[in-house]
C-alpha positions, 0 to 999 in steps of 0.5 A: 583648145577647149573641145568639151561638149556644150549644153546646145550640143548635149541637147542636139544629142539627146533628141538624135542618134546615129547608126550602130556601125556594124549594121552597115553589113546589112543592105537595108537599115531598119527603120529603128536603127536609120541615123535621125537628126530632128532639127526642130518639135516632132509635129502631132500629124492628123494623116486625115486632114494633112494635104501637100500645097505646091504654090509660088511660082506656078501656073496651077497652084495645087493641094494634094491629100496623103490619100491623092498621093499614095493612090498615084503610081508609086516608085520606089528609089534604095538610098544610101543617106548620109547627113553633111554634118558627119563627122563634124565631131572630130573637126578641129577647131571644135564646131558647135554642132550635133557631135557625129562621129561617123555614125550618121549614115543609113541605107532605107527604099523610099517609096513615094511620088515622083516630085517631078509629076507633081510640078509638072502638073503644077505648071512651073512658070518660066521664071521659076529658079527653085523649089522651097519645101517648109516642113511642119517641124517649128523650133527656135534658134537663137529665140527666134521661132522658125519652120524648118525649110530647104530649098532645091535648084529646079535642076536637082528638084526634076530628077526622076529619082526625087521623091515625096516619100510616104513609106521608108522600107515598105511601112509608112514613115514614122513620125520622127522620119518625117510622117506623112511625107518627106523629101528625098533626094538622092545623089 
């Protein structure tokens, strides 16, 4: 069995990087040390002109300006997260992949907004199945140009610990943790 590294993966390596261990002693992950897997460019964010757009399948399509959201009663959700990829390294056979061991893990407070205000006042439609989020993040795979999207059954996208998270660990996000907002499921 060839289990050696390829060139996709020395590259996935490079942009990502996983938890020292040891720090897991700690209750809270620094932001610095938190595992980071960048899927696709780092977008140049201008908080100023960036705004939150909830369409679709809702009765009230809305935008809302970073400054809307953070002037919204905050909630804050401790989150242990771990990436479904880790340990994918050490499967056999080899799959390509971000080569974790088990280092992607990292414990952080997430404060933000509930998701489940923002539908709510979006009105979801009855038919409504699920929630598509699409980042600002582009990146080609297998040469085609793509945005980086993932989805949540309304079920999961309701839960009152779900939010729109503007700050990690009391500071406002970093870029590559998803500036100026991001997603947060926890469970």
């Amino acid at each position: 069995m060839d289990a050696a590294i390829s060139q996709e993966e020395l590259q996935l390596a490079a942009r990502n990087h996983g938890l020292p261990l040891e720090a897991l002693r700690y209750p809270i992950t620094p932001a610095g040390l938190h595992y980071l897997l960048i899927h696709y460019d780092i977008p140049d964010v201008d908080a100023d002109r960036w705004a939150l757009s909830v369409d679709g399948r809702v009765a009230k399509p809305l935008t809302r300006t970073l400054a809307d959201l953070c002037n919204r009663p905050s909630h804050e959700v401790t989150a242990t997260m771990e990436c479904a990829g880790n340990g994918r390294a050490l499967l056999a056979p080899h799959v390509v992949s971000q080569p974790w061991l088990l280092e992607a893990v990292g414990n952080a407070n997430w404060t933000g907004v509930s998701l489940r205000l923002i539908l709510e006042e979006a009105e979801l439609l009855d038919d409504a199945m699920e929630v598509v989020f699409t980042g600002l993040d582009r990146g080609f795979e297998k040469g085609v140009e793509q945005t980086y999207q993932r989805s949540l059954e309304l079920d999961v996208a309701l839960a009152d610990d779900v939010l729109l998270a503007y700050e990690m660990n009391g500071a406002a996000l970093l870029p590559q943790h998803g500036f100026p907002l991001r997603l947060v499921v926890p469970g």
